[in-house]
C-alpha positions in Angstrom: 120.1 107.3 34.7 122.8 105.1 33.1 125.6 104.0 35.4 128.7 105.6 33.9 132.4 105.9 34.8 135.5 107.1 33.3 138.9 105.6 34.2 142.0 107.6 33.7 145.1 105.8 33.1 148.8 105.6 32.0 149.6 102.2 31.5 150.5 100.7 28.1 150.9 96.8 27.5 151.7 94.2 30.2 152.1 95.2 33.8 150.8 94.3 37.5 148.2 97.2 37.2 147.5 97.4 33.5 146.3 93.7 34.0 144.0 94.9 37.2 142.8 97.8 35.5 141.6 95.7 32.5 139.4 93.2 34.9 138.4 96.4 37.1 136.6 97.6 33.4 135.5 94.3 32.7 133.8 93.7 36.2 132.2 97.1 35.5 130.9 96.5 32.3 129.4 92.7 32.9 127.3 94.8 36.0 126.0 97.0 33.3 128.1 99.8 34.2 129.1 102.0 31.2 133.1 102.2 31.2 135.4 105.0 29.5 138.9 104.4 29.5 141.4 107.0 28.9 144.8 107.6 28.7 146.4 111.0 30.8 150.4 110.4 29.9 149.8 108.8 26.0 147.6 110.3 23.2 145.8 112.7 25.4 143.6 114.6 24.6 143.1 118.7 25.4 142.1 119.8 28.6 138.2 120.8 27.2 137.8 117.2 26.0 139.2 115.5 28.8 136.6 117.9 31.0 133.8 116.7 28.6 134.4 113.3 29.3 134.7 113.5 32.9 131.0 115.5 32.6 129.8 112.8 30.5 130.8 110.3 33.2 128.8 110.2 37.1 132.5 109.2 38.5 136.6 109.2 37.8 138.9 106.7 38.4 142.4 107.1 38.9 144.5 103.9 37.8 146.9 105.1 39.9 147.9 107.5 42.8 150.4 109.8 40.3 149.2 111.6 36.8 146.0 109.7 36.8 145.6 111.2 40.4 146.0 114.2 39.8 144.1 114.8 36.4 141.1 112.4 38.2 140.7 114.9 41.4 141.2 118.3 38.9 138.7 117.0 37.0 136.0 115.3 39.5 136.1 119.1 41.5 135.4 121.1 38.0 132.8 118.9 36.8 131.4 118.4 40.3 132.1 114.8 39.9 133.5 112.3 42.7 137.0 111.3 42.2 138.7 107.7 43.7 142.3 107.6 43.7 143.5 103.9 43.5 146.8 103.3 45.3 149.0 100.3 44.4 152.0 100.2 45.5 153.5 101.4 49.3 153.9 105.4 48.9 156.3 105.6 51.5 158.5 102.8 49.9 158.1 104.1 46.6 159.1 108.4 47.5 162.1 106.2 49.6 163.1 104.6 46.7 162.7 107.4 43.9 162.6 111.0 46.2 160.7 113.9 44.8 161.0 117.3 45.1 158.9 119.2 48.1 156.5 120.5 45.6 155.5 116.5 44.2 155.0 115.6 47.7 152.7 118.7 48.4 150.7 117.2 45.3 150.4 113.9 46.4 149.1 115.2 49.4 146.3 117.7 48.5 145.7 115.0 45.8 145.0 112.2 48.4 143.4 114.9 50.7 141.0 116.2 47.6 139.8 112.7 46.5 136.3 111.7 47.8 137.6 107.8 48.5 140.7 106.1 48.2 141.0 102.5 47.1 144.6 100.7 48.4 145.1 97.2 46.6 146.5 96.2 50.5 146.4 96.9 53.4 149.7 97.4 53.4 149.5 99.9 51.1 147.2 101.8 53.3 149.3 101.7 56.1 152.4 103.0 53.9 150.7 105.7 52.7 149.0 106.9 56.4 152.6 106.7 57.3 153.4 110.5 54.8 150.1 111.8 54.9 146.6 111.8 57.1 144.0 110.8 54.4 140.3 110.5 56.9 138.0 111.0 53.2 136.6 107.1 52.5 139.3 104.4 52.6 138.5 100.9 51.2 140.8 98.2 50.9 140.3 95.9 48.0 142.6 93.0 47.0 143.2 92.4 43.5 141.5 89.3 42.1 142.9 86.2 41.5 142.2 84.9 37.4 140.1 81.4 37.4 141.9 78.7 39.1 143.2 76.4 36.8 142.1 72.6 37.3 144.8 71.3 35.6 147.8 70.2 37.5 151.0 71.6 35.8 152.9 70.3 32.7 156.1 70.1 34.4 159.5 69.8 31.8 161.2 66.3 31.9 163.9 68.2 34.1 162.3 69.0 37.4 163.7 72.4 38.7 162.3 74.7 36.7 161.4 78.4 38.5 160.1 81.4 37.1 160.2 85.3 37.7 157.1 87.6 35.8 157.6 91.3 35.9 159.7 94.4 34.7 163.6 94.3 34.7 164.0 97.2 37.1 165.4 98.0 40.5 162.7 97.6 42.6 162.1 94.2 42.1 165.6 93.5 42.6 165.8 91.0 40.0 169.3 90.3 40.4 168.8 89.2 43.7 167.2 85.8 42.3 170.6 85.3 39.6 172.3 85.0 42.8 170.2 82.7 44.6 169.9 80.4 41.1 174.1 80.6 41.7 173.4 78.8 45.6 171.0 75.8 44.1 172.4 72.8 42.2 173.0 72.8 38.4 169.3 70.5 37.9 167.4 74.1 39.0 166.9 77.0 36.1 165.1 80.7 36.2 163.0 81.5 33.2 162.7 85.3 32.8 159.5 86.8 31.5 159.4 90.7 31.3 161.7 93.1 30.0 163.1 97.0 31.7 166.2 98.7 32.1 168.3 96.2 34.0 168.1 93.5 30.9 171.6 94.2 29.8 173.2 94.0 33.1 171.4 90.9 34.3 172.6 89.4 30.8 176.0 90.4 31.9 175.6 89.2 36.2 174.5 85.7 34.2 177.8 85.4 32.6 179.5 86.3 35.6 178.1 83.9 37.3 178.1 81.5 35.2 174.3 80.5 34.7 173.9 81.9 31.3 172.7 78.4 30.2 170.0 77.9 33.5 168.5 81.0 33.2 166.5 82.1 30.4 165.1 85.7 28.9 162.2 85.9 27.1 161.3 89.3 27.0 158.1 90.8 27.7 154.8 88.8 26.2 151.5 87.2 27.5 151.4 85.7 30.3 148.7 82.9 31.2 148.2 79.8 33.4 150.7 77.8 30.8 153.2 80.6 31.5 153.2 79.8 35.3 152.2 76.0 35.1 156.0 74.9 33.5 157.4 75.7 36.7 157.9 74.0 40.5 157.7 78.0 41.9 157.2 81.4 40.8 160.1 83.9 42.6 159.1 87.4 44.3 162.0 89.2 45.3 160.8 93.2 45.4 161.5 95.7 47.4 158.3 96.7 47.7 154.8 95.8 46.1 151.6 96.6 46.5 149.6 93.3 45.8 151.3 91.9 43.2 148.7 90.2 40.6 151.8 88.0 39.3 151.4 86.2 42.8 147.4 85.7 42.4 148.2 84.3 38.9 150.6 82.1 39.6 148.6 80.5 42.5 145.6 80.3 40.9 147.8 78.3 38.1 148.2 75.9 41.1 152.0 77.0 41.3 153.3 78.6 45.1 155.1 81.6 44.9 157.8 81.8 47.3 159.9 85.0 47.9 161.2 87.7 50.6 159.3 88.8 53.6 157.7 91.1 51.6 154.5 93.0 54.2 152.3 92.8 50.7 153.5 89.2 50.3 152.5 88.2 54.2 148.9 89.6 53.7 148.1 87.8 50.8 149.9 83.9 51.9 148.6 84.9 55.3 149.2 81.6 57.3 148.5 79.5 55.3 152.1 79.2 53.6 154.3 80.9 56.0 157.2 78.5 55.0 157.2 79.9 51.6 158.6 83.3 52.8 162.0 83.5 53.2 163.2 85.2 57.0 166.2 87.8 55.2 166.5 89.0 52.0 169.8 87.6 51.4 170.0 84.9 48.5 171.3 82.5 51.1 167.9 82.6 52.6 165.9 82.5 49.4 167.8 79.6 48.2 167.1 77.8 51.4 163.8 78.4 51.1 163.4 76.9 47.8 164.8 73.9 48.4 162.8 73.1 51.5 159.7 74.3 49.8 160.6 71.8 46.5 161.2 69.2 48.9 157.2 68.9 49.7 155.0 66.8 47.7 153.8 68.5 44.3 150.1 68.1 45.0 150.8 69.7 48.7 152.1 72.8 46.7 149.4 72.8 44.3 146.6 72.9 46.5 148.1 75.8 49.0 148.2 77.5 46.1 145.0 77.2 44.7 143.3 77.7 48.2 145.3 80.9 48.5 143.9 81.8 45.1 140.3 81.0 45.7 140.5 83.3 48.8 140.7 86.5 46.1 137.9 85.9 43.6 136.9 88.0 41.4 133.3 88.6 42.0 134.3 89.7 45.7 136.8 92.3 44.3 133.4 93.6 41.4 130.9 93.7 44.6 133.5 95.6 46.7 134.0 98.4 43.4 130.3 97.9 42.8 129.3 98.9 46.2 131.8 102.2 46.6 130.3 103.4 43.5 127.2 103.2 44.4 128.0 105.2 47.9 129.4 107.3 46.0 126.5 108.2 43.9 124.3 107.9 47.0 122.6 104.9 45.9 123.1 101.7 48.3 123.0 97.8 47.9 120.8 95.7 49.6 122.0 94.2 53.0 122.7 94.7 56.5 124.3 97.8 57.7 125.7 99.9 60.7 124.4 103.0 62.2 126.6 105.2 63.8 124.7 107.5 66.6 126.4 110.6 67.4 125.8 111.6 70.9 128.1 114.5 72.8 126.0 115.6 75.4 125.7 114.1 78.7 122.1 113.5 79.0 120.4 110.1 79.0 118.6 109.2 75.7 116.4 106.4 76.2 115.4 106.7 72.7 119.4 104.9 71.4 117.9 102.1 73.2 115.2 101.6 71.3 117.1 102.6 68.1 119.4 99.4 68.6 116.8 97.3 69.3 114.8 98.5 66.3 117.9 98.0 64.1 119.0 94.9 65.6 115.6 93.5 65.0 115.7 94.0 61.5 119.1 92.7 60.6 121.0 96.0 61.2 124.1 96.8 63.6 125.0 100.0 65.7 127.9 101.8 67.2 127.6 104.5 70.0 130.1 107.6 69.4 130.5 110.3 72.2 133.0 112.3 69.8 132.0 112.9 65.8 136.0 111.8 65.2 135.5 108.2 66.1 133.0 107.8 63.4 135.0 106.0 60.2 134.8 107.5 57.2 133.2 104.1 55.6 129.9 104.7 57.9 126.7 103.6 56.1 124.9 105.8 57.9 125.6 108.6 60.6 122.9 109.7 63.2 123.2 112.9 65.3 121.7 113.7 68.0 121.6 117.1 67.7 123.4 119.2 70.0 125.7 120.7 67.1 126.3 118.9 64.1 130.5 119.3 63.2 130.7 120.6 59.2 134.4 118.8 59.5 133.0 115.7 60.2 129.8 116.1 58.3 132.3 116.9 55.7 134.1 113.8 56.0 131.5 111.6 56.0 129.7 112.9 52.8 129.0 109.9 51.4 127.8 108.7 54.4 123.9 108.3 54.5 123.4 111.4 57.4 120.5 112.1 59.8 120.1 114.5 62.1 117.7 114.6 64.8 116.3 117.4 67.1 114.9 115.4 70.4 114.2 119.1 71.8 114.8 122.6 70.9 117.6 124.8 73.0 117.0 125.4 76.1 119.2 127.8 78.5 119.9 131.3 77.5 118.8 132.5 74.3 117.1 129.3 73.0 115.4 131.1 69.6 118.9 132.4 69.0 120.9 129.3 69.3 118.1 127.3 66.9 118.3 129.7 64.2 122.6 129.7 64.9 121.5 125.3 64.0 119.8 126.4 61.1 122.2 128.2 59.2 125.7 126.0 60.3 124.0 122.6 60.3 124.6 121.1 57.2 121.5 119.2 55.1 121.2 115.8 55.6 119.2 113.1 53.9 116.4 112.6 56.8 115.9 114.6 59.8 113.7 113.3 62.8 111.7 115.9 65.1 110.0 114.8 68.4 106.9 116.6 67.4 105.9 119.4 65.0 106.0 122.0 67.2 109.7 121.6 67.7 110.1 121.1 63.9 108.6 124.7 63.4 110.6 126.2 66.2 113.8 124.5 64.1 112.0 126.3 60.9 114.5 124.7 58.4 112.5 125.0 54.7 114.8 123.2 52.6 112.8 119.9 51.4 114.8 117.7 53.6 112.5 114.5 54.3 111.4 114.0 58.3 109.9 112.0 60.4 107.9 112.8 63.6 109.5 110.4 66.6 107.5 111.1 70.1 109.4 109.3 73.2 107.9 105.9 73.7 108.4 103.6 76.7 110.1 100.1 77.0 107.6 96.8 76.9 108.3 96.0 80.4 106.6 98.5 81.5 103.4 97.7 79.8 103.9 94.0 81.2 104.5 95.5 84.6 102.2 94.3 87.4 102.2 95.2 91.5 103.5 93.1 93.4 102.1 94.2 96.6 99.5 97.5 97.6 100.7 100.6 97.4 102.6 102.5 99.9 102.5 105.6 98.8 99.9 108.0 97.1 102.2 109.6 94.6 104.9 108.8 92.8 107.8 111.2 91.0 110.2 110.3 88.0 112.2 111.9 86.0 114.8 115.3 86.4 114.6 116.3 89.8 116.4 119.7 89.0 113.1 120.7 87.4 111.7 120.3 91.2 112.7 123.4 92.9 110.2 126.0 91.4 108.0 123.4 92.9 108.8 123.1 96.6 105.7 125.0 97.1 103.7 122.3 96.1 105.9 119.8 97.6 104.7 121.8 101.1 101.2 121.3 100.4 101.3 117.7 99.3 103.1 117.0 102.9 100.7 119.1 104.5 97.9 117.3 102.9 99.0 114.3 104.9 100.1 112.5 101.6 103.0 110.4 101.0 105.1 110.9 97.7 107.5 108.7 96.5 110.6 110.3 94.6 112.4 107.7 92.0 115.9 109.5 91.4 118.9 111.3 93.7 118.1 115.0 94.7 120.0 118.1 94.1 122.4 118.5 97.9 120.3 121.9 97.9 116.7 119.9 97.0 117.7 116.6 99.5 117.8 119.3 102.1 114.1 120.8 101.5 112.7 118.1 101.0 114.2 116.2 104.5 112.4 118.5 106.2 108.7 117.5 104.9 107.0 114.4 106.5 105.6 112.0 104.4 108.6 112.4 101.2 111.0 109.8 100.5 113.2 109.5 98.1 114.5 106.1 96.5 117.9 107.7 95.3 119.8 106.1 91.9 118.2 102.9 90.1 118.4 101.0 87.6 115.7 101.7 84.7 114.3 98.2 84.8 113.3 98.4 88.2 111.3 101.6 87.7 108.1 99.9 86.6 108.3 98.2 90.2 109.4 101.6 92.1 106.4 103.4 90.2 103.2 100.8 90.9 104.5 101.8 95.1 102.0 104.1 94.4 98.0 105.0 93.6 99.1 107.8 91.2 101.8 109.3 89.1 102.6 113.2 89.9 104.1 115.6 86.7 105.3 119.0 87.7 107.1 120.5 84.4 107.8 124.8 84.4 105.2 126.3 81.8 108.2 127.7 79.8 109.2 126.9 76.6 110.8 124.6 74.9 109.8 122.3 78.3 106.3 123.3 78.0 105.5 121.9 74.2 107.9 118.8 74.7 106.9 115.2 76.1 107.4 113.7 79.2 108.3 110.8 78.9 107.6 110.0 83.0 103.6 110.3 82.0 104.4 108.0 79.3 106.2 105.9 81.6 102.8 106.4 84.4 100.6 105.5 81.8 102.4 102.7 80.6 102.1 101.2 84.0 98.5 101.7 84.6 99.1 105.0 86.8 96.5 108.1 87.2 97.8 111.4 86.7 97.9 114.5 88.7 99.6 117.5 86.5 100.1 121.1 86.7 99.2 122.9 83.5 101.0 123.5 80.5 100.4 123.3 76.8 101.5 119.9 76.2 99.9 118.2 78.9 96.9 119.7 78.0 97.1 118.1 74.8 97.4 114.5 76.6 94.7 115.3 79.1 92.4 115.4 75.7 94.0 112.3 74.6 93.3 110.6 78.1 90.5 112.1 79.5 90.0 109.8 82.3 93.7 109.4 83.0 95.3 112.6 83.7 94.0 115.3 85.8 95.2 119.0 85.7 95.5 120.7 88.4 94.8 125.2 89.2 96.2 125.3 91.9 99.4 123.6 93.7 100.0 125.2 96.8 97.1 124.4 98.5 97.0 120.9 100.5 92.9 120.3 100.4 93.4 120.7 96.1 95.5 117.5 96.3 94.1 115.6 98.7 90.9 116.1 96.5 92.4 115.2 93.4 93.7 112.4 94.8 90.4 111.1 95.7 88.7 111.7 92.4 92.0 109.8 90.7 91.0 106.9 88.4 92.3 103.5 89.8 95.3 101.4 88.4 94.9 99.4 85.3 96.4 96.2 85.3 95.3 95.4 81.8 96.8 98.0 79.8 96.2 97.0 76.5 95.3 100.1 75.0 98.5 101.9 75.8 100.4 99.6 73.4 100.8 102.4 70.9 102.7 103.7 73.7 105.9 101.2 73.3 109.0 101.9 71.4 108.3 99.3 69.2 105.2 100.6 68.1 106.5 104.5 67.6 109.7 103.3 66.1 107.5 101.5 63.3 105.9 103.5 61.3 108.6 106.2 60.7 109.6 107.1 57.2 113.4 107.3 58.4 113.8 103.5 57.4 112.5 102.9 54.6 114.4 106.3 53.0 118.0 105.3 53.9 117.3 101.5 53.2 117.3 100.1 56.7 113.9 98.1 56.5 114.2 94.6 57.3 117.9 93.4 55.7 118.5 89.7 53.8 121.1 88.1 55.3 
């Protein structure tokens, strides 16, 4: 499907953002994008066309964050298209500067609210416009681009003060604030105007008053290009506000420095590289001060600030960085590393985000950990719950966020059918989901076509590489939730009874410690550390499962039988439907036991036991790195291996 997109604008003829517009289409077009432009203030068209076009398009570009705005987001929710709002200039600065009425500002913000991203040329622009209004929808900041760099060091006049000034007459960018710093410098320095707006006729008339109507000079508005910027020792910036001003980027990449008030815009783009070119008030004293020192530096010094300030914004950066939120936004990605954001709000441990990050680390990939859905930004490349409940607000605001949702187990507690079906219906779809095992997947019973992938628990390396150290001291071992233990202090009874010794890797339950203190031959190891369970479980000449025979317990893994397998461990089980499963699997491994409560059954079972293996080479299949492998998950949202 051809890659289309249709720009709405307002512009007309020279301007900061009719200039960045203009390389914005032709960055689009030399990618093989197909680019509409058209204009929503001049010559435009009726409402039907204008909602044809937008239909015709796959996105809708604002040039701005006004009319264009507003006609971009109208449009992009009527012909189910998304919309990106590009922001310029500072909002806040701008509504200071010219106020609107209530209903304007309520417009701007269900505008900013309704777009699918917004685009700020700054980062100060961003933060200005955060200041009137919370925007948490996709925020990128792109810098404009600088043109080429020009090789060429500039043709200076035979007089060697000239300075220059490139944009609109009008009040905010206080134009009349550089006439009175011309008045401060010597007669050699002059200020060539190029623009034209409403305060031409009153700077004609501060010029006479001040007498520099023969060292400043108007030339109206015209094309402007390297030459234009190249015939001066500095370009002036004197705004009140700006966004990222592309007569800055042009005049450095003509080699020339631009040197002006403390504008925040201004700061970002000289950064530190030429602090002295700011001036600290925005007084003309200052300014004028700050020319001179500035002129006082060696010409080639200038000149090459400038261009390295200039090669810092180049213009295939600024087309990748339009190219790539596009693409998001059509749910089509580039090649490349990326972050995964996990989503986790319960409490309970989840080896499995382990082995996640080392998967994804492994291939080039990055991860962040989130205990609260609001901590996720909105530029995510992809979001991963683990499901618990999946928030529609935040699912919402991460749309074009690559989203997967995983079901570990099915719900447990009270009403566990009931609160799966409650999943079903509020979760919303994603673009993968991941289910330990089918039987979960049908107890989930979503039918939508959503792609899956089966993930069973797995177990780290180390364990497979795990050897004894020593004998064993004990006959059985336990791992894993101790809760679970105390509709089995019955069998707990009979193991002591049975003269046994059992080993329990974890801290009891006050109520549990208490039982179990009072039966001869059961220890218990209380908290450690996960890598030195493999050493804790070969204490012993078997592993011991006890797991209720309810669901959704009874048709899930345990991951301590992986974990006893992994470490070359017999196993004595109770019966249930999933370890019946793995007692087929591993016939000679796991042994299930009738009865639990009577002492002679255990110490029998015991007996029969297999031995340990210390060479455990077929449980590889067992490791994370061998589960995490094979799923379809990766190669579905683009995270196989990335080129860096």
């Amino acid at each position: 499907m051809t890659r289309s997109v249709l720009i709405l604008t307002e512009e007309r003829g020279a301007g900061g953002i009719h200039t960045v517009t203009n390389r914005l289409q032709s960055a689009l077009a030399a990618q093989g994008w197909s680019v509409q432009m058209q204009s929503v203030r001049h010559e435009r068209p009726g409402f039907l066309a204008l909602f044809n076009l937008a239909r015709q398009a796959r996105l809708v570009i604002a040039s701005n964050n006004f009319l264009p705005a507003y006609w971009a987001v109208l449009l992009g929710l009527i012909a189910q298209r998304p919309s990106v709002v590009w922001v310029h200039g500072p909002l806040s600065e701008v509504l200071d500067a010219r106020p609107v009425p209530r209903w304007r500002k309520w417009l701007l913000n269900w505008t900013c609210r309704m777009a699918d991203a917004l685009v700020f040329a700054s980062h100060t622009s961003q933060a200005s416009l955060l200041r009137l209004m919370p925007a948490r929808q996709l925020q990128v900041v792109i810098h404009n681009p600088a043109p080429p760099v020009t090789a060429a060091p500039p043709s200076l006049a035979a007089q060697n003060k000239m300075l220059g000034f490139v944009g609109r007459l009008s009040v905010e960018k206080r134009p009349q604030l550089l006439l009175q710093t011309l008045a401060l410098l010597g007669a050699e320095f002059e200020l060539t105007l190029v623009g034209d707006g409403p305060l031409r006729h009153e700077l004609e008339q501060l010029a006479d008053t001040l007498a520099l109507r023969e060292r400043v000079h108007f030339l109206g508005e015209q094309a402007v290009g390297p030459d234009t910027y190249r015939q001066w020792q500095a370009t002036l910036l004197s705004s009140a506000y700006e966004g990222y001003p592309m007569a800055a980027l042009e005049s450095l990449a003509a080699g020339v420095p631009v040197l002006g008030t403390a504008l925040p815009a201004l700061q970002e783009m000289l950064q530190t590289q030429a602090t002295c070119w700011l001036a600290p008030s925005d007084s003309p004293q200052a300014l004028a001060r700050t020319v001179q020192s500035v002129l006082q530096m060696a010409p080639e010094i200038r000149r090459q600030q400038a261009l390295a300030i200039a090669e810092r914004h180049p213009a295939d950066a600024f087309a990748k960085a339009w190219q790539d939120l596009l693409l998001r936004l059509l749910g089509e990605r580039t090649p490349g590393p990326r972050t995964v954001h996990f989503v986790h709000t319960g409490p309970a441990y989840m080896p499995e985000l382990n082995a996640y990050e080392a998967h994804l680390s492994a291939l080039g990939h990055s991860t962040q950990r989130h205990s609260t859905p609001a901590s996720v930004p909105a530029q995510a490349d992809v979001v991963w719950w683990i499901c618990g409940r999946v928030s529609a607000t935040h699912a919402q605001r991460l749309r074009h966020s690559l989203q997967v949702h995983e079901y570990a187990s099915a719900s447990v507690g009270r009403w566990p059918a009931i609160k799966d079906s409650i999943k079903r219906w509020q979760h919303p779809r994603p673009q993968h989901r991941v289910f330990l095992n089918d039987w979960v997947r049908e107890r989930m019973g979503f039918d939508d076509g959503v792609p899956y992938s089966l993930r069973d628990m797995g177990v780290p390396a180390y364990f497979l590489q795990a050897q004894a150290s020593a004998p064993a001291d004990h006959d059985l071992v336990y791992l894993g939730e101790m809760s679970r233990l105390r509709a089995f202090v019955p069998a707990l009874q009979a193991i002591s009874k049975s003269g046994l010794t059992l080993l329990l890797i974890g801290q009891l339950p006050g109520d549990l410690a208490d039982t179990v203190e009072d039966l001869p031959g059961i220890r218990c190891t209380g908290r450690i550390e996960q890598h030195d369970v493999p050493a804790q479980l070969l204490r012993a000449r078997a592993g011991l499962n006890l797991m209720p025979n309810q669901l959704p317990v009874a048709m899930q893994t345990s991951t301590k039988v992986l974990e006893y397998l992994a470490v070359g461990l017999p196993i004595l089980s109770n019966d249930y439907p999933w370890i019946r499963q793995m007692a087929a699997q591993y016939p000679q491994r796991i042994e299930l036991l009738s009865s639990l409560q009577t002492p002679e059954v255990w110490t029998k079972a015991l007996q029969a036991a297999a031995s340990p293996m210390s060479d455990r080479s077929e449980m590889q299949h067992l490791a994370w790195s061998h589960r995490l492998s094979t799923l379809a998950v990766w190669q579905q949202l683009g995270l196989q291996e990335a080129s860096r």
